[in-house]
Each structure stands twice: as structure tokens, then as C-alpha cells.
C-alpha positions in Angstrom: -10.0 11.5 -14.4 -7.4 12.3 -11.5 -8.8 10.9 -8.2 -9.0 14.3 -6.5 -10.0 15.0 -3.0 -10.3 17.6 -0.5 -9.2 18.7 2.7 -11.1 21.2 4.7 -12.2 21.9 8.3 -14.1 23.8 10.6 -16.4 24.7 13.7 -18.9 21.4 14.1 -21.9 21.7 16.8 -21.2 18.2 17.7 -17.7 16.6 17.6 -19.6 13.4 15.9 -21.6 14.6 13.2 -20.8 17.1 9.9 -22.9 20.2 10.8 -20.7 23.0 10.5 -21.7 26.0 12.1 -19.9 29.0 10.5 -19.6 28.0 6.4 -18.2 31.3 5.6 -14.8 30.7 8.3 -14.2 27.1 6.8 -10.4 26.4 6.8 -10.0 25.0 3.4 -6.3 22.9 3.4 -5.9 22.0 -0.4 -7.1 20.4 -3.3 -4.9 16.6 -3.5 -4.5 14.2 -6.5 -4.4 11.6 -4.3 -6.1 10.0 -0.7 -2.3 9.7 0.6 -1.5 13.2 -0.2 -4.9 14.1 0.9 -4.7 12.5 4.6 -1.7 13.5 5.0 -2.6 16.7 4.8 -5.4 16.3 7.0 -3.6 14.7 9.4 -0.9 17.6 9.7 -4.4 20.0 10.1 -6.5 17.7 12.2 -2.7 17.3 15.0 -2.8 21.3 14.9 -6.3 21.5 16.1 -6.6 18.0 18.7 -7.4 19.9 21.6 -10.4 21.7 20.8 -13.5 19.2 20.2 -15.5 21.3 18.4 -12.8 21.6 15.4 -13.2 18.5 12.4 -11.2 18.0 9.7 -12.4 16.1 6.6 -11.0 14.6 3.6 -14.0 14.7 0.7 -13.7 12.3 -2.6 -14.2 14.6 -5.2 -13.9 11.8 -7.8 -17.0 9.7 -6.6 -18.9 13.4 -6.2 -18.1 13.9 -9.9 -18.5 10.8 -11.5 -20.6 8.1 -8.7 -20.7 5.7 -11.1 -16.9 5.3 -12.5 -15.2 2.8 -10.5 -13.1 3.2 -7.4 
């Protein structure tokens, strides 16, 4: 299975946690075969948003969500 993972952001109500506050406005960046791909594409959307705290950007493993106990 391809090692996929994806890259999405949004509105957080805390700049530390996960809690996004408005699912339905989520910027979703792409679907990437690969974590290099993948952060680099989250690193192009997280620069674009820097200033404004309450913005996160995320890269999610799809891989380990799909199969949690296939090695790494």
C-alpha cells in the first residue's frame, strides 16, 4: 500500500491543540504519496498563513489510519 498522507488546515481555537472550529471551511491542500511531498506542501501552506495564530496546518498519515498494524 502507497504511504499516503494528507495535508489540510484550518481555524483552531487554540494555536496548540487540534480543535478546529469551522469543519465545513477546512482548506484541504492535497492527497501525497509520500511525507516529503506531503511537508512540503504543508510547509508552502503553513509560510502563506504564519501570521495569523489561529490558522494550523497538519500533515495526517493516512497509511497508519488504514492499516495501524502494517509496519512504518
Amino acid at each position: 500500500m502507497s504511504k499516503l498522507h494528507l495535508v489540510f488546515g484550518g481555524r483552531v481555537s487554540d494555536p496548540q491543540g487540534l480543535d478546529f472550529v469551522d469543519l465545513a471551511n477546512l482548506d484541504v491542500v492535497g492527497l501525497y504519496p509520500d511525507y516529503k511531498s506531503a511537508e512540503k506542501a504543508w510547509r508552502s501552506a503553513a509560510q502563506r498563513t504564519v501570521d495569523d495564530a489561529e490558522m494550523k496546518y497538519v500533515v495526517v498519515h493516512l497509511h497508519k489510519l488504514l492499516q495501524p498494524d502494517a509496519e512504518a
